[in-house]
VOLOKE-504175 format. One record per atom (N, C-alpha, C): residue in one letter; x, y, z. Coordinates in steps of 0.05 Angstrom, whole numbers, plus 5000, padded with zeros to 4 digits. Example, Ala and Ser with C-alpha at 12.3 -4.5 7.8 and 13.67 -1.06 7.14 Angstrom:
# VOLOKE-504175
a526448865156;a524649105156;a526449345156;s525749555142;s527349795143;s525850015157;
//
This chain:
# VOLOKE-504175
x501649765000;x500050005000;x501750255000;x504150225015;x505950525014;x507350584992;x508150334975;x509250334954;x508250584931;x506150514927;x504050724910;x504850954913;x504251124944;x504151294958;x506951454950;x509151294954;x511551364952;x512051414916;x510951294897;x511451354875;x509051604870;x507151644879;x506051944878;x507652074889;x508452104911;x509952384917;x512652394897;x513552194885;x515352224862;x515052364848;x512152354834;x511452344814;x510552684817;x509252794842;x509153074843;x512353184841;x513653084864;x516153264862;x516753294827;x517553094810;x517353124794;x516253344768;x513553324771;x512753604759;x513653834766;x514053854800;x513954154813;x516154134793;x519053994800;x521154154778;x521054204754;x519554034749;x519554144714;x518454384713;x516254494721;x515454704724;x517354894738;x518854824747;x521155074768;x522555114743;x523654934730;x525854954711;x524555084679;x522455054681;x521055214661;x520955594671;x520455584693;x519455854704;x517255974711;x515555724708;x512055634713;x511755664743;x512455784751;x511655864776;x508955844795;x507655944777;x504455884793;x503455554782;x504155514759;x504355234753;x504855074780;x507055054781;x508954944806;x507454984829;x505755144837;x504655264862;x502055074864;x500455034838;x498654884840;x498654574850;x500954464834;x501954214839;x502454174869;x504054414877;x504454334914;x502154334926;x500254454914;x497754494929;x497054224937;x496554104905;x495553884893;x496553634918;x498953624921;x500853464936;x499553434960;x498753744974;x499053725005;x495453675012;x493453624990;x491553474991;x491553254992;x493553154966;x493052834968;x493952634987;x492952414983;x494252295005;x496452135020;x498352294994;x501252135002;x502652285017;x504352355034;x505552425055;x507752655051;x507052915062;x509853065048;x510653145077;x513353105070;x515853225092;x516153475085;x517553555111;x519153825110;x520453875090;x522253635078;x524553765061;x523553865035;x520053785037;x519153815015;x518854115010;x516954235035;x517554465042;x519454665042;x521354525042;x524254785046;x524354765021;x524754605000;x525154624976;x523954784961;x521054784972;x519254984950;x518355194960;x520055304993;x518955514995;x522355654984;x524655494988;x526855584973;x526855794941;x524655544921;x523755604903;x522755864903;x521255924920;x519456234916;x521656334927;x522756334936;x524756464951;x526756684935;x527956414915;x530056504893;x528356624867;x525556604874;x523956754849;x522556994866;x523657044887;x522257354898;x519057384901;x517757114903;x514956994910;x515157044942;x515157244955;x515257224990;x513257234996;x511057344981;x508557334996;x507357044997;x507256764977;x507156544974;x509556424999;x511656515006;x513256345016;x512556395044;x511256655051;x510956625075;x508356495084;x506256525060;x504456355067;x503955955074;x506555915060;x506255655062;x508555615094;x510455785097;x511555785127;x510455725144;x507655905146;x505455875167;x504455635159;x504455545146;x503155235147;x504454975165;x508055075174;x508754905167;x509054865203;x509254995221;x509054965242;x507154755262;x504654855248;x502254595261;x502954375246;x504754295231;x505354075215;x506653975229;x507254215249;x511153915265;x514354075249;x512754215228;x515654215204;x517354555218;x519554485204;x520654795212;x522854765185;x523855035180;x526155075156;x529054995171;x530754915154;x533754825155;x534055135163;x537455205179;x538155355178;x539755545154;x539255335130;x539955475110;x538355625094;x535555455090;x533755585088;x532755845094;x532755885124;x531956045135;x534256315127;x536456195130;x537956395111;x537556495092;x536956365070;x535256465042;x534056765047;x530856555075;x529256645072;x529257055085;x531357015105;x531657285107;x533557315083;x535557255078;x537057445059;x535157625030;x532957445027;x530857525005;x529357695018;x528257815042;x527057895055;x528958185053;x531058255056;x531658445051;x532058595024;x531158415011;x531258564988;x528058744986;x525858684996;x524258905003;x523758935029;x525358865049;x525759095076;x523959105090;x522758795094;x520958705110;x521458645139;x522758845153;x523758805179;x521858675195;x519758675201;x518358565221;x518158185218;x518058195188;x517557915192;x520357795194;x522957945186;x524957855183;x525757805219;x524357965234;x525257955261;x523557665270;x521457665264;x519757465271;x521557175266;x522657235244;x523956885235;x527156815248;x527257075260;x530157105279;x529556925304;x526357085313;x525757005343;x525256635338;x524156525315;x523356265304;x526356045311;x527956305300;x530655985295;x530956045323;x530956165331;x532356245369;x530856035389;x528355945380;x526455785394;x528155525377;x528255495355;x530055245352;x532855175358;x532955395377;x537355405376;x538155445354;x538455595337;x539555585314;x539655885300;x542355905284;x542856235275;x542356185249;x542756415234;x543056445206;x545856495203;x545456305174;x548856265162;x550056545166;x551856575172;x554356885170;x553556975148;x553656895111;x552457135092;x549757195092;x548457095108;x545957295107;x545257425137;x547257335159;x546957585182;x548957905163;x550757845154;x552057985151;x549958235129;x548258025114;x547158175088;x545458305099;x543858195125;x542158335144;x542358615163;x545358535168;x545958805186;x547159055162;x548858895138;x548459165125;x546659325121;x543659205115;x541059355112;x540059465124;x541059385161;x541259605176;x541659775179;x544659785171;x545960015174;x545960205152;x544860175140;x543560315099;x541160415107;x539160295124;x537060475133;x536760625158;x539060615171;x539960875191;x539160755218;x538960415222;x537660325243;x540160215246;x542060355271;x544160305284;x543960195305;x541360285318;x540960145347;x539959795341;x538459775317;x538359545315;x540059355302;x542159495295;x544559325275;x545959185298;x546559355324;x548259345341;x546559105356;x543859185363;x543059035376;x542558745367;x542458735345;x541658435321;x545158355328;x547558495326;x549758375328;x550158265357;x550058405375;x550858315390;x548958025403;x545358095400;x544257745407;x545257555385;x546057635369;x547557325346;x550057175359;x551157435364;x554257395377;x553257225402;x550957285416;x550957175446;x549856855435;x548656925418;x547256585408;x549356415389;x552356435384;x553956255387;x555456325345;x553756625338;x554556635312;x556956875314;x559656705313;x561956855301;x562557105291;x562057355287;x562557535261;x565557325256;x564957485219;x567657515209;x568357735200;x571257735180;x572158015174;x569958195160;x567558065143;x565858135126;x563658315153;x563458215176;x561058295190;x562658625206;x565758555206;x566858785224;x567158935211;x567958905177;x567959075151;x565159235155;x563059205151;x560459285145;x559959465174;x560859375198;x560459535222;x562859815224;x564959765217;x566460005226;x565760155203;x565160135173;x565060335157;x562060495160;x560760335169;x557960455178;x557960725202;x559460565218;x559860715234;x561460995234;x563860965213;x565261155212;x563361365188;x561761235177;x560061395157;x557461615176;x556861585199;x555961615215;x557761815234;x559861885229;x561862015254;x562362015273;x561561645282;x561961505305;x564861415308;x566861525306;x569561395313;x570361275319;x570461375350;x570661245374;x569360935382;x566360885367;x565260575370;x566460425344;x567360595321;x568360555297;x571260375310;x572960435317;x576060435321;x575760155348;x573960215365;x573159935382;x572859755375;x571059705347;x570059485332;x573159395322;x574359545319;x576959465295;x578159325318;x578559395342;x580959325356;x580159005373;x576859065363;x575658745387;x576158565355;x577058635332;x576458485312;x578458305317;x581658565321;x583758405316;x583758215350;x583158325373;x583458175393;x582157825382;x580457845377;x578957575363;x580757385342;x583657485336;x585257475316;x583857415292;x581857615283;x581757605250;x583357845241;x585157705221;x585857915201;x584658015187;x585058325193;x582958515175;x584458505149;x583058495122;x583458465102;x583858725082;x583858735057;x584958985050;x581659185047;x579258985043;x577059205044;x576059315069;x577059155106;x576659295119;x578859525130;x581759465120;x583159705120;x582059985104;x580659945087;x580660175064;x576960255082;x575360075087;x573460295104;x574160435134;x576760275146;x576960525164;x579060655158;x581360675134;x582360895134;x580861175119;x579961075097;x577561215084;x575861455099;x574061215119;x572561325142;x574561465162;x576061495176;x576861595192;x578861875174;x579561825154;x580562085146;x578762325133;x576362105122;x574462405110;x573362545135;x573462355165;x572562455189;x575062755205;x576862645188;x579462945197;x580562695215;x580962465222;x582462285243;x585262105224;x586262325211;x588362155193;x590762065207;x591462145238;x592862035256;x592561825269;x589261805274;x588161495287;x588361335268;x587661405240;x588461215217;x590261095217;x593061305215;x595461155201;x596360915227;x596161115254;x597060885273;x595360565268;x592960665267;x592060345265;x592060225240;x593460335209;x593760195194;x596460075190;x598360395194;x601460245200;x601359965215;x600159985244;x599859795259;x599859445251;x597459425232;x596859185226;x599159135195;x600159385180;x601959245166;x604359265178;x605159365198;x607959235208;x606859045222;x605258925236;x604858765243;x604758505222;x605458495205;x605058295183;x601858225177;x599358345186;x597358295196;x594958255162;x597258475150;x595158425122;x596658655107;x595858635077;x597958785060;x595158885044;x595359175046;x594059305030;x594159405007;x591859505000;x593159694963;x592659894969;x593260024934;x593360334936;x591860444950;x589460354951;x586960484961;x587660634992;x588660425007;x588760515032;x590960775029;x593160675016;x595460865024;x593561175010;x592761134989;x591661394980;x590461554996;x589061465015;x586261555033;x588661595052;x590861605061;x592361645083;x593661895070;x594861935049;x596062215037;x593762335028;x591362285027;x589262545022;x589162685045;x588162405068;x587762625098;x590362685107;x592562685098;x595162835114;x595363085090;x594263155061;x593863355055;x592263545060;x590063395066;x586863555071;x588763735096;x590463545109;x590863765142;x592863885141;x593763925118;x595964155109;x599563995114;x600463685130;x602063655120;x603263475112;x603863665084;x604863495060;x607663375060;x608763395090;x611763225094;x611962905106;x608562965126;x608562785121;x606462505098;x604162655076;x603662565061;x606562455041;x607362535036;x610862515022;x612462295031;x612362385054;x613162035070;x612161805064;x608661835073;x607361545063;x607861595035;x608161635017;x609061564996;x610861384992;x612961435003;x615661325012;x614561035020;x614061075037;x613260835050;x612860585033;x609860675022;x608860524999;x610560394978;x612460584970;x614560494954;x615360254963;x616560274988;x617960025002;x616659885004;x614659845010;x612659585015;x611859434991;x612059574964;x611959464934;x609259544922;x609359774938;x605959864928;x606460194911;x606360064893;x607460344872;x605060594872;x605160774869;x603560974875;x602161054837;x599961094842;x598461084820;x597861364814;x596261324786;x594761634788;x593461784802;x591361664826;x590361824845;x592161934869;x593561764870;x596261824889;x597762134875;x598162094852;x599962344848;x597962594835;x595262524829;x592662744827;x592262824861;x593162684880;x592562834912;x595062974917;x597462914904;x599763114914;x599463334897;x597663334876;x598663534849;x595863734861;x592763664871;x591663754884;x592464014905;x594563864923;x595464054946;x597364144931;x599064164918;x600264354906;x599464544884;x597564564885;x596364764867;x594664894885;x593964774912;x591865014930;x593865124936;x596465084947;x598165224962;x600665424939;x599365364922;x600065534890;x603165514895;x604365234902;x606365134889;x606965054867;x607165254843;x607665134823;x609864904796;x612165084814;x614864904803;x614464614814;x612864524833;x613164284854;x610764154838;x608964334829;x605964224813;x607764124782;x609264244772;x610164144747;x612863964742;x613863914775;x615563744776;x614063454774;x611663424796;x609463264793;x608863104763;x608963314751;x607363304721;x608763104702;x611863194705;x614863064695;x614662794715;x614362784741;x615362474747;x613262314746;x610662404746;x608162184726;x608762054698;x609762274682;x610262244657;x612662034651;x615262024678;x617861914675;x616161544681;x614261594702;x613461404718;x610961224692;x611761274679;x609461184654;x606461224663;x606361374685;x603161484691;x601861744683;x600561714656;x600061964639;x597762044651;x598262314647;x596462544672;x593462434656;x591862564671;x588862574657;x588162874654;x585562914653;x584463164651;x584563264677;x584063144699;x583663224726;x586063354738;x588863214729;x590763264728;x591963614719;x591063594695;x591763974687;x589464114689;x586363954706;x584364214710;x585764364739;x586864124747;x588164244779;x590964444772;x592564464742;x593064684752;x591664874729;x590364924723;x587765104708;x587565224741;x587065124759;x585565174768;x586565404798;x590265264796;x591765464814;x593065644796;x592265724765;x593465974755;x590066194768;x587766104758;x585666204766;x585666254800;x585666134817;x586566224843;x588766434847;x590266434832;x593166644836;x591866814824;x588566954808;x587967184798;x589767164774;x590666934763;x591266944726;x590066824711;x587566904708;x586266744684;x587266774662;x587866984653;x589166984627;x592266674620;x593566754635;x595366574647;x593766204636;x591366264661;x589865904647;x589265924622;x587766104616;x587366104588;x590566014571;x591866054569;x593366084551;x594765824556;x593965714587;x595765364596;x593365234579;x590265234576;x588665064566;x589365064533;x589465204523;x590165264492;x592165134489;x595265154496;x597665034490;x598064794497;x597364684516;x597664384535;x595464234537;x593464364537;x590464244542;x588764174515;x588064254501;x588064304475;x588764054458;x591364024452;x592563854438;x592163684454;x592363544479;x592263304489;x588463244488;x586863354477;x584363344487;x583363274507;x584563414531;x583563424558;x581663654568;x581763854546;x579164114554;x576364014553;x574964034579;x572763924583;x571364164598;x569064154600;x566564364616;x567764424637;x569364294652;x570664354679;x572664584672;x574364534658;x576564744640;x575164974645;x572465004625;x572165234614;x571365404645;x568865264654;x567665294683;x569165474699;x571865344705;x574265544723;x575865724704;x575465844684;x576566044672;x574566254677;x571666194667;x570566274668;x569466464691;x569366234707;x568366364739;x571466524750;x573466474738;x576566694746;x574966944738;x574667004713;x574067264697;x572067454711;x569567104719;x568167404736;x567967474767;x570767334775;x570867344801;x571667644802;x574467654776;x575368024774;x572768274761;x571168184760;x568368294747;x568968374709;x570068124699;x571368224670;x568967934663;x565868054663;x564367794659;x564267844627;x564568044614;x564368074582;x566767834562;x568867824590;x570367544576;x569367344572;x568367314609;x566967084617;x565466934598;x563467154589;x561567084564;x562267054541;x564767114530;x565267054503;x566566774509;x568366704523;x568366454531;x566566264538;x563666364539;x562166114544;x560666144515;x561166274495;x560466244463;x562066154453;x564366204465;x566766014447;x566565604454;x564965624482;x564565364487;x562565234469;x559765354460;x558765294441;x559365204413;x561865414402;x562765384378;x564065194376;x565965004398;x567564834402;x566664544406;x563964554405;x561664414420;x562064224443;x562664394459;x562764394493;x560564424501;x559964314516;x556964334525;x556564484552;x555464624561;x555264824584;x553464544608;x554464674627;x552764444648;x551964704661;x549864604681;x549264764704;x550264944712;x552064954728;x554965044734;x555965244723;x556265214692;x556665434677;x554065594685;x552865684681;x550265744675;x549466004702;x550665754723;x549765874761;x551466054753;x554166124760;x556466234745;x556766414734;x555366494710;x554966774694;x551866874700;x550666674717;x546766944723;x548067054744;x549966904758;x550266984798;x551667354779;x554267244767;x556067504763;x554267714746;x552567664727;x550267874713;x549168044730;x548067914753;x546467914775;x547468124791;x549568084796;x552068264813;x552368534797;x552868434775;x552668704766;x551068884756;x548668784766;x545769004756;x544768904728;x546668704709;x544768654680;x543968424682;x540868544689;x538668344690;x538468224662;x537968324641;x537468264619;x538668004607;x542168014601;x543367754605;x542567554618;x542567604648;x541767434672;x539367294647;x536867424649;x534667294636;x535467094610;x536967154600;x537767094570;x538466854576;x540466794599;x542966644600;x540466384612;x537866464626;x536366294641;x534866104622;x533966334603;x531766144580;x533766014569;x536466064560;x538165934546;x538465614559;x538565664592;x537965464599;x536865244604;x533965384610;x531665254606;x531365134579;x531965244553;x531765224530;x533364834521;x535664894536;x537364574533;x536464384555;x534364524570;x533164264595;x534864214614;x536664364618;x538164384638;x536564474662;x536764244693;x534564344708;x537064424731;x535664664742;x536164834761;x537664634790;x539864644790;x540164464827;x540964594854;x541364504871;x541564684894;x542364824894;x545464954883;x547365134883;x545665364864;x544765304849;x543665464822;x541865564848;x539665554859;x536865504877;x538065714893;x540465694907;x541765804934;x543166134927;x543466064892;x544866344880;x543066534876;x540366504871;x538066634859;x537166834883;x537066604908;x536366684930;x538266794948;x540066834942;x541767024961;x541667274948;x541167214917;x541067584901;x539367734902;x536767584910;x534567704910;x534667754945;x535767674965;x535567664992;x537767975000;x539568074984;x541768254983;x540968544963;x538468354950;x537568664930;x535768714946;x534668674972;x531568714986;x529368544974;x529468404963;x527368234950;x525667874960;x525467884992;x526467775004;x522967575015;x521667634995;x518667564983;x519867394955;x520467444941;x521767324911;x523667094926;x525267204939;x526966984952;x525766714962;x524466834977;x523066564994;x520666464983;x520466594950;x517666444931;x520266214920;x522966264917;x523866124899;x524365924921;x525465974942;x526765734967;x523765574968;x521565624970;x519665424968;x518365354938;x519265464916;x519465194891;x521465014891;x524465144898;x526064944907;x525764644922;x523364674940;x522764484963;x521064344947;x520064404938;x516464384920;x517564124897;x519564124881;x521164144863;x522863834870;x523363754899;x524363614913;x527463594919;x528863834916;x530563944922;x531863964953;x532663864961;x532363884998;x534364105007;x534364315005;x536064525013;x538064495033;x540264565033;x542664615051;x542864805067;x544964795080;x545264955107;x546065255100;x546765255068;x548165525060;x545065655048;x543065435031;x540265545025;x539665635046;x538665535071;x537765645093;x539365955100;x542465965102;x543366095111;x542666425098;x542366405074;x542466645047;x539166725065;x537266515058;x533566645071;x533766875093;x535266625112;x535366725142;x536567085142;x539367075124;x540167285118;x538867445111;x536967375097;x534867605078;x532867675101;x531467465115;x529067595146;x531167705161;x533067665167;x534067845190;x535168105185;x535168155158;x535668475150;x532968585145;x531168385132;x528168555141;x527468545165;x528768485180;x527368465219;x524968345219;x524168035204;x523167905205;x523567725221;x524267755248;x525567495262;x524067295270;x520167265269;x518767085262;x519466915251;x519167015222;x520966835197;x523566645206;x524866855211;x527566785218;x527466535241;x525766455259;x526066295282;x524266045261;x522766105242;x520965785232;x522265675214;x524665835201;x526165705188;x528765475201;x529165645224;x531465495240;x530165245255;x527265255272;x525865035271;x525364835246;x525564835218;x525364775196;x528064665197;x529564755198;x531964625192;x532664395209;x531664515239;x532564235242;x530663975247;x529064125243;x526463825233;x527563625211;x528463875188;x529063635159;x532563545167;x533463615187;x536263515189;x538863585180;x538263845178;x540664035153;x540964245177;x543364035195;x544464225220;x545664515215;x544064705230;x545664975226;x548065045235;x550065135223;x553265225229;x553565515241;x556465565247;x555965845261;x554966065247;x555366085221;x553666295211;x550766385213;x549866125209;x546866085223;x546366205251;x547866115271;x547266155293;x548966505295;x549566575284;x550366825290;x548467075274;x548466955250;x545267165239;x543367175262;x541966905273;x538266865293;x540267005306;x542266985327;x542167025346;x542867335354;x543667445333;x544267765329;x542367875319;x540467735305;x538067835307;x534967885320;x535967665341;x535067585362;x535067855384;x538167955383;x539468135412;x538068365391;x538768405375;x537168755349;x534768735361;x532668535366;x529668555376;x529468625401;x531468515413;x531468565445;x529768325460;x529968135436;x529367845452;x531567735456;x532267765483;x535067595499;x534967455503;x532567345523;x531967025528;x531866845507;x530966965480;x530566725461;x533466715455;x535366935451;x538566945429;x539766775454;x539066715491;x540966525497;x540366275502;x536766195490;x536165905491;x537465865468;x537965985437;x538765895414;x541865885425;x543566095431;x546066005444;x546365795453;x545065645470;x545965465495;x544865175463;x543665165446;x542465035429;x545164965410;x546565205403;x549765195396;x551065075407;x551365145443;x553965055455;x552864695459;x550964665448;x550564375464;x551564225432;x551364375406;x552464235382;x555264195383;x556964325400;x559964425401;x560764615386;x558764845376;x559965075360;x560165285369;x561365485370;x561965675379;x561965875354;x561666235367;x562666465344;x565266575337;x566966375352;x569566415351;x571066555328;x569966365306;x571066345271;x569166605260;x567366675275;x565166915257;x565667175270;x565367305256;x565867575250;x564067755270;x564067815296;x562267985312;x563268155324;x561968375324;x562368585339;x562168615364;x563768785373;x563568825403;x561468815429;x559868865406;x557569085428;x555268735428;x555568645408;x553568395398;x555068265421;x557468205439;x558068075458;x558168145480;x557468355482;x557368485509;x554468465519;x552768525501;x549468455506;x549168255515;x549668025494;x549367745502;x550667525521;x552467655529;x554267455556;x552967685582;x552167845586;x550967995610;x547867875611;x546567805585;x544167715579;x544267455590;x547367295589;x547566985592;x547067025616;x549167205629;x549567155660;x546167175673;x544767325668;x542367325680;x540867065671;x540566965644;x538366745644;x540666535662;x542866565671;x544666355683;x543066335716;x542666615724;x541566655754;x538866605759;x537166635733;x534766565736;x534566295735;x535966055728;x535165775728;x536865755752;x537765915774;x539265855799;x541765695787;x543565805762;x545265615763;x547665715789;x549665515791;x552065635803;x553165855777;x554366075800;x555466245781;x558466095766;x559265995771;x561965875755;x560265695733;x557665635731;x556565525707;x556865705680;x556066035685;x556066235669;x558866305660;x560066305685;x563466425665;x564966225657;x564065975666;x564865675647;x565065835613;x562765895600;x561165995585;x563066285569;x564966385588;x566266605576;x568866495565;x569566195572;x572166135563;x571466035535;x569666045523;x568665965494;x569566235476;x569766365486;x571066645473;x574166655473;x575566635460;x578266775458;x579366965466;x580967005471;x582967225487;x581667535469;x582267485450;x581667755430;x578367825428;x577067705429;x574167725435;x573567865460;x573667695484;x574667815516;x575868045511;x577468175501;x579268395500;x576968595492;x575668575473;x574668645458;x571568825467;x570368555492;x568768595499;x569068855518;x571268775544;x571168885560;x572269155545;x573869205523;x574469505508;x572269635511;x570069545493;x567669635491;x565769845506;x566369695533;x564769665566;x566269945568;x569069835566;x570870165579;x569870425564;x568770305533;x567370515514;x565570755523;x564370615533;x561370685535;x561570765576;x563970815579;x564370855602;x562670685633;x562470385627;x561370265646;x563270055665;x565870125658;x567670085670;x568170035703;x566570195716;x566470185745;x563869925746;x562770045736;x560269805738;x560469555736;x562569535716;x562769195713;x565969145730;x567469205735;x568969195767;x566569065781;x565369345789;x562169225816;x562368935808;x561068835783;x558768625780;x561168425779;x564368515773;x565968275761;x566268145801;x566368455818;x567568355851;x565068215861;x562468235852;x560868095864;x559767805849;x560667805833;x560867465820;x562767325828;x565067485838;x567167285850;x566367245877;x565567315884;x564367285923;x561466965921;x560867085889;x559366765895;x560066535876;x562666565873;x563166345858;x563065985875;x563266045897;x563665805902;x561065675932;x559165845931;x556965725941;x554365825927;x552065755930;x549665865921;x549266115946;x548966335927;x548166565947;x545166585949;x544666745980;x542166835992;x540666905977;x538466865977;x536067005963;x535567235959;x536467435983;x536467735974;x539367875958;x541767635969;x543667755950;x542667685914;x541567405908;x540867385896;x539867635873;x537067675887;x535367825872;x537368095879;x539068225892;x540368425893;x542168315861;x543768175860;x544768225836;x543468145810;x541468005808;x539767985784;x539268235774;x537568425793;x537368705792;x539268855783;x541868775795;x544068965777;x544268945754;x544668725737;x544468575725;x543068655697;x540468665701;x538468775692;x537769025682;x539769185707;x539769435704;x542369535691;x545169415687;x546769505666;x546769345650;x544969145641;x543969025608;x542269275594;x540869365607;x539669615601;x540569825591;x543069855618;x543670065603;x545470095586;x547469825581;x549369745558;x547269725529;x545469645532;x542669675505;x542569835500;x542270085511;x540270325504;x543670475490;x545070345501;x549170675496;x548670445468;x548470205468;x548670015446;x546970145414;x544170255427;x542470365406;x542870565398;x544270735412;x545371025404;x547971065384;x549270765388;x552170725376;x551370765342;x548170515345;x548170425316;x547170545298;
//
């Protein structure tokens, strides 16, 4: 009697494949149906097989339906399976059920294979769920699954992509404790990562590290990313070195290698050193590219010689057919940096005739300089011209329009264009924001000015000190203090300071006498507030107290400096208290009012 039985379920399996191998898919679907009616007997493995099937055909909605079948059966998936079955699961980012089949194998003892935890936590860390990458790693790790170099690879570059360092550089060092050798793709995500982070010292130590350590032998890649960030930080003795280095180790230095030395020698408008460069590429059988002579196009135009580039692109550039949009772009924008935009423009007709094609760029470039110089007309010309080739408008273009119209008083036009920009799906930057803000706080719109800075940081486009020095100076111009030192203290908690920005005297004298009181009204200790003055620089401080001596309040702030030192080191009485709040109050006043008379 079983005999039979056993040659039907043959006889289904059978079809299902033919149909798998055809691509009959719902075919195949019927047949299993067919199967788990009749009355011959199907196993699990039958199951894993054909929910495998949907699996590798991206059928998840079928595969999870027959999953659920398979539990009141007695049946459960192999752990390879179940591997499949999440690794397919991420391909549409079905977290919940993918967690669900985590908690499943955990009830069976059992992990998912290493390439699909690993494929899992990358997807984590791609959709910004760090708390759960970490957390998915570390219960795997506690349930008996290994990382390898592939899982510590995927964690420290995430991390360092994130500007987590510090958990970045931990991962690396529990990797090697574990003795895996990090390989050459997890050298290149944390030197990469930690130098675009400005940490090209924590780099080299921990990359030197593992190759004197015999630990793993890298490529260019890494050494490159080690002489970018020792150029990015200005030194190039010791980028020059790792060079050296490299040499010795048998890792010859390539074209990007000598496009990052030829880079910093052209910002630092070293030129003989830029064209010695040029010669030992050329000796080195590594023939320059275009990127190569736009960088020095680009330090004759920095030194204020365009003419000079012009005449390097024609003779050298030219004949090698390396003049490209970028070429023309930085001649261009030289000419009208000196306000000589009538060149500018015959050079971007000469790009036409050449048939060079104008990008964006060009375009932002000659409306910004038209613009500047009062001829609207061009401006218009140069726009339809643009519009005309379908060239669409991008942030920089968006941010130029709106700073001209925010500087001509036009600051309605401005903020019609910053919200087509948005409209448009454009997500504006910190410098878009900064140009608006600029424009409400010279109309003494500081309404405006505070829903934008809430705006910003709703969509996540952190404001920098310029930001915070426009609200907050326009904040103290209203004579709203309390708000310019909740937005202060909103700064000091990002770690920025006005150090680097440009303020006046009087803008610091308001607002640190303004601090000290909202400091007394939340009962802080007074050493909380003058914590708060060492964020200023010697020359700032100087500056301030000049000011004070200005306006002749000199004795006064003696008074207030001898009675802040009397409570620096306990909480004072309630009537001394309110005795110096009062003071307080009363030469913020009257430093405001000598302040309004100044301006």
């Amino acid at each position: 009697m079983y005999q039979p039985l056993g040659v039907h379920r043959l006889i289904y399996r059978t079809r299902i494949a033919s149909y798998v191998k055809a691509g009959l898919i719902d075919y195949a679907v019927k047949v299993f149906d067919e199967m788990t009616l009749s009355e011959c007997r199907v196993f699990g493995i039958d199951y894993n097989r054909f929910i495998g099937v949907l699996i590798r055909h991206s059928r998840f909605d079928l595969a999870h339906h027959y999953y659920s079948k398979m539990a009141p059966l007695g049946f459960s998936l192999s752990s390879f399976t179940y591997s499949r079955f999440i690794s397919g699961l991420c391909q549409t980012k079905e977290f919940t059920f993918i967690d669900n089949l985590l908690k499943d194998m955990e009830k069976l003892h059992c992990v998912p294979d290493i390439w699909a935890f690993n494929i899992y936590l990358n997807l984590l860390f791609r959709e910004n769920r760090e708390e759960s990458a970490l957390e998915v790693f570390g219960r795997m790790v506690e349930r008996g699954r290994e990382p390898d170099v592939v899982t510590f690879t995927i964690i420290i570059d995430s991390l360092c992509k994130m500007k987590k360092f510090d958990a970045a550089v931990q991962f690396w060092l529990n990797m090697l404790d574990k003795g895996i050798r990090p390989d050459n793709k997890a050298c290149v995500a944390l030197a990469v990562g930690l130098c675009d982070g400005g940490q090209v010292d924590l780099a080299y130590e921990l990359i030197i590290g593992v190759i004197s350590g015999g630990l793993s032998e890298v490529s260019t890649l890494v050494y490159n990313a080690l002489i970018s960030g020792f150029c990015r930080a200005g030194r190039i003795d010791k980028a020059l070195a790792m060079v050296s280095f490299m040499s010795r180790t048998g890792c010859k230095p390539d074209l990007v290698t000598y496009n990052v030395l030829l880079n910093y020698c052209c910002n630092e408008f070293m030129f003989e050193e830029a064209v010695k460069l040029l010669k030992k590429m050329e000796c080195s059988a590594i023939e320059p590219d275009v990127y190569s002579y736009n960088q020095l196009l680009k330090a004759h135009c920095k030194a204020n010689h365009p003419d000079k580039a012009y005449l390097f692109m024609v003779t050298k550039m030219v004949p090698k057919g390396f003049c490209d949009v970028v070429s023309y772009n930085t001649i261009i924008k030289a000419f009208c940096s000196i306000s000589n935009n009538r060149r500018a423009y015959k050079l971007f007709e000469e790009m036409g005739r050449k048939g060079i094609a104008p990008d964006v760029v060009t375009f932002t470039i000659l409306i910004k300089a038209f613009l500047r110089e009062g001829n609207s007309d061009i401006a218009k010309k140069l726009l339809d011209l643009m519009a005309g080739m379908g060239l669409l408008p991008d942030r920089i273009f968006y941010t130029t329009i709106i700073d001209h119209h925010c500087k001509s008083g036009k600051v309605e036009m401005a903020h019609s264009i910053f919200c087509d920009m948005v409209e448009k799906g454009i997500t504006p930057d910190v410098v878009s924001y900064n140009a608006l803000i600029n424009g409400f706080c010279k109309s003494l719109r500081v309404g405006e000015v505070m829903h934008l800075y809430e705006e910003m940081l709703q969509r996540g486009s952190f404001p920098d000190e310029v930001t915070y020095k426009l609200i907050i100076g326009a904040l103290v111009r209203e004579n709203k203090l309390s708000d310019a030192c909740r937005v202060w203290d909103q700064m000091m908690e990002r770690g920025l300071t006005l150090d680097r920005v440009n303020c006046k005297p009087k803008f610091w004298s308001i607002l640190w006498l303004e601090y000290i009181i909202a400091c007394l009204n939340c009962c802080y200790f007074i050493d909380t507030s003058s914590a708060s003055f060492t964020n200023c620089n010697n020359g700032t401080l100087s500056a301030w107290w000049g000011w004070c001596f200005e306006v002749r309040c000199v004795k006064k702030i003696c008074g207030l400096s001898s009675l802040l030192q009397q409570c620096q080191k306990s909480r004072i009485a309630n009537d001394g208290f309110q005795a110096l709040k009062s003071r307080c109050r009363c030469m913020a006043s009257q430093i405001l009012n000598v302040s309004k008379e100044m301006s």
